[in-house]
N, CA, C and O of each residue as an XYZ file, in Angstrom:
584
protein
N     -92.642     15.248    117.481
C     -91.450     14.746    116.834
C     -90.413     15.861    116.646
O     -89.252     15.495    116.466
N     -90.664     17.090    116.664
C     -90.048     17.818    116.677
C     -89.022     18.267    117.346
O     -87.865     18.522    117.013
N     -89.919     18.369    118.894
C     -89.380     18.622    119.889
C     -88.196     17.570    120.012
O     -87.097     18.109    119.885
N     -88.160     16.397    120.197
C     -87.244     15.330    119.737
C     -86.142     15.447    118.828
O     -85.020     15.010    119.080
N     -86.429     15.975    117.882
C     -85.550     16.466    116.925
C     -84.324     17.192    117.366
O     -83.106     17.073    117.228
N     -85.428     18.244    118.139
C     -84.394     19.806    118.014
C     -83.509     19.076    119.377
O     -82.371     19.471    119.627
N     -84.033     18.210    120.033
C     -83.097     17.542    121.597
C     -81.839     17.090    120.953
O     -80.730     17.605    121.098
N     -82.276     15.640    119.924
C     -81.294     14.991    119.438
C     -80.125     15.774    118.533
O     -79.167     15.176    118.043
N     -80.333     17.038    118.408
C     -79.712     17.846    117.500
C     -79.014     18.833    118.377
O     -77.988     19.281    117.866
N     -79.381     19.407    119.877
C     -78.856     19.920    120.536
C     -77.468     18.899    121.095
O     -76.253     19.097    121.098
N     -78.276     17.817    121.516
C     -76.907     16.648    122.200
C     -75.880     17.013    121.469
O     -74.885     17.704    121.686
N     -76.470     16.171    120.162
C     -75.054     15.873    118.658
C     -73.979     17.150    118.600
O     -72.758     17.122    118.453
N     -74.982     18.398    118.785
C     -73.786     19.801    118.582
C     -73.301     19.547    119.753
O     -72.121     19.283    119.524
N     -73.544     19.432    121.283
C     -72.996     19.618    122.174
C     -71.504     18.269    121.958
O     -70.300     18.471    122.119
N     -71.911     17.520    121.727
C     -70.740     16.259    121.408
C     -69.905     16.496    120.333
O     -68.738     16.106    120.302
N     -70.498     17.175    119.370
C     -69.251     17.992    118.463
C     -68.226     18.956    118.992
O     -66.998     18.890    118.936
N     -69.043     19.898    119.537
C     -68.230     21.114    119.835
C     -67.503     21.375    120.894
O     -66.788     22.372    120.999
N     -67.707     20.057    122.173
C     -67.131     19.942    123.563
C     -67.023     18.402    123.587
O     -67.859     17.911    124.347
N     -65.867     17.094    122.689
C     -66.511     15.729    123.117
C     -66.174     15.680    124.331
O     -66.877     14.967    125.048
N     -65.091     16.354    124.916
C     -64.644     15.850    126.415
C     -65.532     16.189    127.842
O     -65.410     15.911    129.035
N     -66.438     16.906    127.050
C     -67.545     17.233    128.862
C     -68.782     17.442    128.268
O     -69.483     18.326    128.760
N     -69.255     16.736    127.192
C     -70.701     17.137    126.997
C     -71.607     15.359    127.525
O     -72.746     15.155    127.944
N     -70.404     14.360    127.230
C     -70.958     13.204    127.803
C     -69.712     12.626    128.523
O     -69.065     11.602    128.303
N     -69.643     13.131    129.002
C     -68.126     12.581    129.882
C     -68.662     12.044    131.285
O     -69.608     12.661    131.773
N     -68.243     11.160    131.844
C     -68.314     10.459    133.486
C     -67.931     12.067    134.465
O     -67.593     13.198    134.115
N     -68.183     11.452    135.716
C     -67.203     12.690    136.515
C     -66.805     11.487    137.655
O     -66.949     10.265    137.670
N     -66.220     12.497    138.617
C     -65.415     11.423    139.424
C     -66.048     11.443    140.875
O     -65.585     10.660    141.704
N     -67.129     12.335    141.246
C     -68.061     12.505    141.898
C     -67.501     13.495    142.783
O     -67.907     13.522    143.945
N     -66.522     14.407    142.350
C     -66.005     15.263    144.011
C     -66.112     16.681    143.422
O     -66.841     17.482    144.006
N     -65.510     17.023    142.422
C     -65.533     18.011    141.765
C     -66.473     19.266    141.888
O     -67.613     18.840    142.071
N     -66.458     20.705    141.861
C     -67.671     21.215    141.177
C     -67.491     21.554    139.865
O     -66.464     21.572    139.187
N     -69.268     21.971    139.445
C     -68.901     22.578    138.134
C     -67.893     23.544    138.076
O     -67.433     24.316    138.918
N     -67.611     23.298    136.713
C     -66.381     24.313    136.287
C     -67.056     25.183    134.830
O     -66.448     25.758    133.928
N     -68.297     25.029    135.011
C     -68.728     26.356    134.085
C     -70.170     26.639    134.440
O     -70.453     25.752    135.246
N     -71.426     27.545    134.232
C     -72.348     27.359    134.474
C     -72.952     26.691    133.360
O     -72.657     27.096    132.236
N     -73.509     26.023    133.449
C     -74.636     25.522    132.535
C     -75.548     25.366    133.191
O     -75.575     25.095    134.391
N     -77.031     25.635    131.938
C     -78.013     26.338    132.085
C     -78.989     24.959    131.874
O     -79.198     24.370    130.813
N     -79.564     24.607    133.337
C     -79.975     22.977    133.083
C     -81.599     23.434    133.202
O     -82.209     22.402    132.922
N     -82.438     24.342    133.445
C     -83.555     24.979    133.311
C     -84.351     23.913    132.517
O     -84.978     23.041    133.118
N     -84.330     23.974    131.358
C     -85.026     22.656    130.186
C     -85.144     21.375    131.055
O     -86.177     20.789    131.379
N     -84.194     21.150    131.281
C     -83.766     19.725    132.421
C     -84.951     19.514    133.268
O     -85.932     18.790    133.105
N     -84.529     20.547    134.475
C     -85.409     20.797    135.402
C     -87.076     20.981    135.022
O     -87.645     19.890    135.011
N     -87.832     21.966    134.758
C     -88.709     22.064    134.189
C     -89.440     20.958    133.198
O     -90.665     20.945    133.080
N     -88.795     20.264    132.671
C     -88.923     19.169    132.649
C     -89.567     17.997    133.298
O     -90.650     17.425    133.170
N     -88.536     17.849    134.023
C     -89.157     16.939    135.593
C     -89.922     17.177    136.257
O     -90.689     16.375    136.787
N     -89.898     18.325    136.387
C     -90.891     18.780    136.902
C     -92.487     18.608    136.290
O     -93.402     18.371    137.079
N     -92.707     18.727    135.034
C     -93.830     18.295    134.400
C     -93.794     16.911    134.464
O     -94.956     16.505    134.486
N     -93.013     16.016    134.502
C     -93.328     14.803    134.624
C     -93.346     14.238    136.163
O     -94.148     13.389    136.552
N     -92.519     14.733    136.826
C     -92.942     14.512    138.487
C     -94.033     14.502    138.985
O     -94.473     13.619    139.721
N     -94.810     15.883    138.493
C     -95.862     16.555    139.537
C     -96.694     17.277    138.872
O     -97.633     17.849    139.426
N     -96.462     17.344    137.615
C     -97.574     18.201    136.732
C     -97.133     19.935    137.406
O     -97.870     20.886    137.147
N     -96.134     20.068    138.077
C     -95.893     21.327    138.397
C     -96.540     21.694    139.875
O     -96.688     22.823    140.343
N     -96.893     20.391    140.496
C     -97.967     20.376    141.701
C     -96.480     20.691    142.635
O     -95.403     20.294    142.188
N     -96.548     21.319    143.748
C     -95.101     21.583    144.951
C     -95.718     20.926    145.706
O     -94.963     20.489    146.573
N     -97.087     20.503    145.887
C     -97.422     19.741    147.136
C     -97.735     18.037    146.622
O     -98.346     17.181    147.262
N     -97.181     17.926    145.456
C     -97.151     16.658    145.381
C     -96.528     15.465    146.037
O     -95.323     15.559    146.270
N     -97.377     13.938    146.502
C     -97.023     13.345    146.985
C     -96.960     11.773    146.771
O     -98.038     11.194    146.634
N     -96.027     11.187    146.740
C     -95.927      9.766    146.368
C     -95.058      8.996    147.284
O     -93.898      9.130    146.895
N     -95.124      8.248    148.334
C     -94.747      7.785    149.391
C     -93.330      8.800    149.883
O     -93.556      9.947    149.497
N     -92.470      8.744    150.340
C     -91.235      9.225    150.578
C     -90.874     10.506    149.622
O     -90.010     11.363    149.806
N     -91.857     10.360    148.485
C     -91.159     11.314    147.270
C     -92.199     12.356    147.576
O     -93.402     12.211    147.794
N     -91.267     13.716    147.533
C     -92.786     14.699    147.790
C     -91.929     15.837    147.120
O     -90.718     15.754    146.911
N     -92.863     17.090    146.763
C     -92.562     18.319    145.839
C     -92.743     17.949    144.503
O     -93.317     16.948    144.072
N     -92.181     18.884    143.868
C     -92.865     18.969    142.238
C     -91.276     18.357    141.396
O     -91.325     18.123    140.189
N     -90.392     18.220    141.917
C     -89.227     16.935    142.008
C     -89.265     16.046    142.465
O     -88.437     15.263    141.999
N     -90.078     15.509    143.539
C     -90.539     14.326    144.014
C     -89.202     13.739    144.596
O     -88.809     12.623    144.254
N     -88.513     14.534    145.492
C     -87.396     14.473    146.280
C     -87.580     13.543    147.746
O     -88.469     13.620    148.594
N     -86.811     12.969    147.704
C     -86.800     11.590    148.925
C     -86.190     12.356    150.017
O     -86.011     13.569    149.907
N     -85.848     11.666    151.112
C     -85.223     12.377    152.243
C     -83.693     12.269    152.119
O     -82.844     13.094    152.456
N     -83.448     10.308    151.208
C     -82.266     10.201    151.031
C     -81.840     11.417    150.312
O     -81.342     11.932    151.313
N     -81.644     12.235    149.452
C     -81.335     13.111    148.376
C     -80.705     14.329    149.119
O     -79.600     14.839    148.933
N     -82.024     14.787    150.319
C     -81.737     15.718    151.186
C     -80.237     15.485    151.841
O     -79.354     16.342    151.793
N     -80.109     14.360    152.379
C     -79.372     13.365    153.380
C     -78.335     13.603    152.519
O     -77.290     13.646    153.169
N     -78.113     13.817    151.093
C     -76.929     13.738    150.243
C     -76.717     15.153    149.970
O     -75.617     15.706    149.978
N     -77.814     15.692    149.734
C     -77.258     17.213    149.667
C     -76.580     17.733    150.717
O     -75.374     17.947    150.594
N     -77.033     17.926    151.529
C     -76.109     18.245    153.283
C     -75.012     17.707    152.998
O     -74.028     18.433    152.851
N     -74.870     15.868    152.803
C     -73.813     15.731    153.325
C     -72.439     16.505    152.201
O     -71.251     16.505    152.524
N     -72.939     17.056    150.998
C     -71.864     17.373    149.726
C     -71.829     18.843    150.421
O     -70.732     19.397    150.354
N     -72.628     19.390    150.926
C     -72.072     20.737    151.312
C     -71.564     20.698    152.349
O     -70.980     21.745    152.633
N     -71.512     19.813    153.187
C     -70.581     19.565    154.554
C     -69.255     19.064    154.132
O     -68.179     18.881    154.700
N     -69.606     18.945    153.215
C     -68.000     18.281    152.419
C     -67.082     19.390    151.601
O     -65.913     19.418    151.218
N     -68.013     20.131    151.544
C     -67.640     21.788    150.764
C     -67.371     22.502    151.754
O     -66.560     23.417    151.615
N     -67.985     22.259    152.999
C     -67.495     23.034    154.158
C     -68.519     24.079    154.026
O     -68.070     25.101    154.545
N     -69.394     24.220    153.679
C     -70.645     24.949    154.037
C     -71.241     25.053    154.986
O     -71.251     24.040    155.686
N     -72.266     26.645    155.662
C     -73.157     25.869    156.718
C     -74.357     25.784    155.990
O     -75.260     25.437    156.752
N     -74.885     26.013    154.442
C     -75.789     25.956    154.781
C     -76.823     24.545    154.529
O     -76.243     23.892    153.662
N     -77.777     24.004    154.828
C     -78.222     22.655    155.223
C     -79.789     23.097    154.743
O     -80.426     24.141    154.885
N     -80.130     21.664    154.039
C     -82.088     21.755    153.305
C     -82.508     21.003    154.472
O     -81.665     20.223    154.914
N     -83.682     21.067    155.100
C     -84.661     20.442    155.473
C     -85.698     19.529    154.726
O     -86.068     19.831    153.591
N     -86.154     18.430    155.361
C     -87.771     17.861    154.310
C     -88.082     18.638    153.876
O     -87.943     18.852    152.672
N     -88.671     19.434    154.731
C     -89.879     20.919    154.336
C     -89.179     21.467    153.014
O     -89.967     22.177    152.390
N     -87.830     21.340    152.350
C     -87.467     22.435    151.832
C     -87.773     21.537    150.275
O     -87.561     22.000    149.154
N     -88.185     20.501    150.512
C     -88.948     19.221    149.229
C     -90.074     20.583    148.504
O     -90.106     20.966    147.334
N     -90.724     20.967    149.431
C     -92.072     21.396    149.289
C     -91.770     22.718    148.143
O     -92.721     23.105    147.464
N     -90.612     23.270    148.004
C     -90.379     24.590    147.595
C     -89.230     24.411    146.219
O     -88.113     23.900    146.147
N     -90.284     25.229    145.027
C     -89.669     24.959    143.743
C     -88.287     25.322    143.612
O     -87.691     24.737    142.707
N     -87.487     26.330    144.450
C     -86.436     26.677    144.035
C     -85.681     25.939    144.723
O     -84.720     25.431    144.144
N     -85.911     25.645    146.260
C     -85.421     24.653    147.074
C     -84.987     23.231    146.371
O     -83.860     22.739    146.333
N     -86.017     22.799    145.914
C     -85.511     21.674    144.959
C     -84.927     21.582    143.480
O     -84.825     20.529    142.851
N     -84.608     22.681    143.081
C     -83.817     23.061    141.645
C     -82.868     23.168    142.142
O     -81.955     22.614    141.530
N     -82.316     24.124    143.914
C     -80.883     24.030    144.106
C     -80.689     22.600    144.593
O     -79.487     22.406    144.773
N     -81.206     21.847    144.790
C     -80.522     20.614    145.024
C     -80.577     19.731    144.249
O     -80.163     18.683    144.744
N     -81.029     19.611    142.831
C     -80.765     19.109    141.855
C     -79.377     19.537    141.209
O     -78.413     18.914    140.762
N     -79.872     21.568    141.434
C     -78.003     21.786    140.544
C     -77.087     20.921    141.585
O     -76.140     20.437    140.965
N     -77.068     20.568    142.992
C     -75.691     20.588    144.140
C     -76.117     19.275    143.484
O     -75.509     19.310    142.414
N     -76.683     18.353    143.509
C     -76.197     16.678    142.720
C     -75.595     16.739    141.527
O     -74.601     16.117    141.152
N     -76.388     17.691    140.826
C     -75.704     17.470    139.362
C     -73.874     17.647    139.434
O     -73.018     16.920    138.930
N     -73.687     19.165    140.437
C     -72.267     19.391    140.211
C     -71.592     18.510    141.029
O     -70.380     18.490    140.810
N     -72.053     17.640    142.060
C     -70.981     16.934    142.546
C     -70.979     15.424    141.618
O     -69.937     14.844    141.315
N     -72.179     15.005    141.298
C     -72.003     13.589    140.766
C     -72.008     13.638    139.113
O     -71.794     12.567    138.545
N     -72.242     14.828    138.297
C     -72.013     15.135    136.899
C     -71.396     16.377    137.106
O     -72.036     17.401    137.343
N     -70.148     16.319    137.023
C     -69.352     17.755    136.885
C     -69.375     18.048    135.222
O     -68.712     19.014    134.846
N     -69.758     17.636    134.689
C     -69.229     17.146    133.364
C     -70.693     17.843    132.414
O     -70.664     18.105    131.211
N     -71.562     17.978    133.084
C     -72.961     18.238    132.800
C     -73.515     17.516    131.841
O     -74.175     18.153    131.019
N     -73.420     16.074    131.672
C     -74.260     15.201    130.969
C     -75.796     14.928    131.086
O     -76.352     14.339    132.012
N     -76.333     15.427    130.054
C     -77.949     15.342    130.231
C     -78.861     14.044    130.520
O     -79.762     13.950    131.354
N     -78.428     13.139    129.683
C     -78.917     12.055    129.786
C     -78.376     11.569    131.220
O     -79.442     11.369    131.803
N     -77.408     11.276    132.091
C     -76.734     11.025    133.087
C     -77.901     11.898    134.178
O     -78.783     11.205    134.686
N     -77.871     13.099    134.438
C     -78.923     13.748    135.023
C     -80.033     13.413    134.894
O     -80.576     13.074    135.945
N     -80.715     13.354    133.872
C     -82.491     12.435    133.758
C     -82.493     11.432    134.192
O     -83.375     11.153    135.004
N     -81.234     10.209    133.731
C     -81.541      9.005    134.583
C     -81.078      8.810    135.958
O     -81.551      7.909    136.651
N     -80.429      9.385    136.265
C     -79.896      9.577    137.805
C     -80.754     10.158    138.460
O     -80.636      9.856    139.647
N     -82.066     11.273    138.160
C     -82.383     11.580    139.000
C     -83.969     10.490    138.905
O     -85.064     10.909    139.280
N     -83.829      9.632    138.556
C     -85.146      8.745    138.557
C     -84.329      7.442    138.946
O     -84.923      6.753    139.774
N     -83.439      7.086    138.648
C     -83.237      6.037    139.398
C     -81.475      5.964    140.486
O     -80.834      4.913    140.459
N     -81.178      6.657    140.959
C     -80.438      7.102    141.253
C     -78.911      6.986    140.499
O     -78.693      6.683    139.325
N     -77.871      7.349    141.626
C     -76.807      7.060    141.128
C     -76.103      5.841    140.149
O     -75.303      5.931    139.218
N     -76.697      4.786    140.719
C     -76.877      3.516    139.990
C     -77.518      3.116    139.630
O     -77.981      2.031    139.981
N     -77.970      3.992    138.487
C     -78.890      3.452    137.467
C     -78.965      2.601    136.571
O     -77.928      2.545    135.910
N     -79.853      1.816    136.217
C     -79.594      1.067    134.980
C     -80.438      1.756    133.826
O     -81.613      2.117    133.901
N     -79.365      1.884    132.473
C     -80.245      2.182    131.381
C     -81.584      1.297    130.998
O     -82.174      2.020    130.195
N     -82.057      0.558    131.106
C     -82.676     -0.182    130.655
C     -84.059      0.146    132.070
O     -85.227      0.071    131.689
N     -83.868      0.390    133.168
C     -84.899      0.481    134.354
C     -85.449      2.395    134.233
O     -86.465      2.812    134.789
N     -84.562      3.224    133.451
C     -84.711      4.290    133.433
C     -85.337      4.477    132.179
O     -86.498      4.825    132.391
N     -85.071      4.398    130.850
C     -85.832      3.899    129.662
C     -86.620      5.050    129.753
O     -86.191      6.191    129.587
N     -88.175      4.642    130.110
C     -89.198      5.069    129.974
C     -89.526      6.334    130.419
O     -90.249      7.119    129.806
N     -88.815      6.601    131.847
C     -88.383      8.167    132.231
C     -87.561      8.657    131.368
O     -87.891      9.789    131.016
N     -86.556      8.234    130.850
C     -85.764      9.081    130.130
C     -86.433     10.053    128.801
O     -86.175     11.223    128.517
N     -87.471      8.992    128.068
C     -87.820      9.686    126.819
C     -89.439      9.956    127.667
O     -90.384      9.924    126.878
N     -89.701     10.127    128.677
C     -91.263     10.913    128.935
C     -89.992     12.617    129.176
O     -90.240     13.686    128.619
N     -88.863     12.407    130.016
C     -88.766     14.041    130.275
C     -87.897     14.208    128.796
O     -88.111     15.408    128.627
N     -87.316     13.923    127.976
C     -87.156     13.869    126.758
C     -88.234     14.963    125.822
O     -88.178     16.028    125.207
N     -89.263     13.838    126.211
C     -90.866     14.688    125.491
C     -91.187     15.924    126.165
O     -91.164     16.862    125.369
N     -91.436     16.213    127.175
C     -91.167     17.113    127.955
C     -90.502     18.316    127.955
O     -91.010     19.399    128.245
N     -89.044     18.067    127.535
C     -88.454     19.165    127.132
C     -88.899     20.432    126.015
O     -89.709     20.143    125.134
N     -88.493     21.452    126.069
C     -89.063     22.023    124.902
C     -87.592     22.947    124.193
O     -87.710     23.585    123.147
């Protein structure tokens, strides 16, 4: 209950002290415009993905993010859109940092805004998520957090 606590108490300051980008929409093109430090986030999911397993596997979803191919397919295409060369492979599912940078490249193109809750449920049920289908992921990486 704690841990819960100190979450619901981190949000509330963050919505005090920033209301315009701590839960704000984004417009999906943008990058971040500050760093934030989504580590808790990540690590997170990661305990609830995979128990921290990199060779974890659940049909299409594989790594310790449990990353689809679509995701890959979206990361490329946002850095081809950035004008980047550089490009993830499947294989790159398998590798913890590999899949933290492509969580940050979703977060900054589709949450510029760095909304937490928006990130937990987006990355379990995608872009179009419904609150109500995400629910139960939301408060397991919730618990999770520390």
């Amino acid at each position: 209950m704690k841990k819960i606590e100190r979450i619901v108490l981190t949000l509330l300051f963050m919505l005090v002290t920033n209301p315009y980008s701590a839960f704000a929409g984004g417009n999906g093109n943008s990058k971040q415009t500050s760093k934030f430090d989504w580590s808790d986030v990540m690590d997170a999911i990661i305990q609830v993905e995979s128990n921290g397993n990199r060779h974890a596997k659940n049909g299409n979803q594989v790594g310790a993010m449990q990353i689809t191919p679509i995701l890959v397919k979206d990361c490329n295409q946002i850095l081809k859109q950035r004008k980047s060369n550089k490009r993830y492979t499947l294989q790159d599912r398998f590798s913890i940092e590999k899949s933290k940078e492509m969580f940050l490249l979703i977060q900054s193109w589709y949450n510029p805004n760095n909304n937490i809750e928006k990130a937990i449920r987006s990355w379990n049920g995608g872009a179009n998520y419904s609150v109500r289908g995400t629910q139960k992921y939301f408060e397991k990486v919730l618990r999770a957090m520390k």
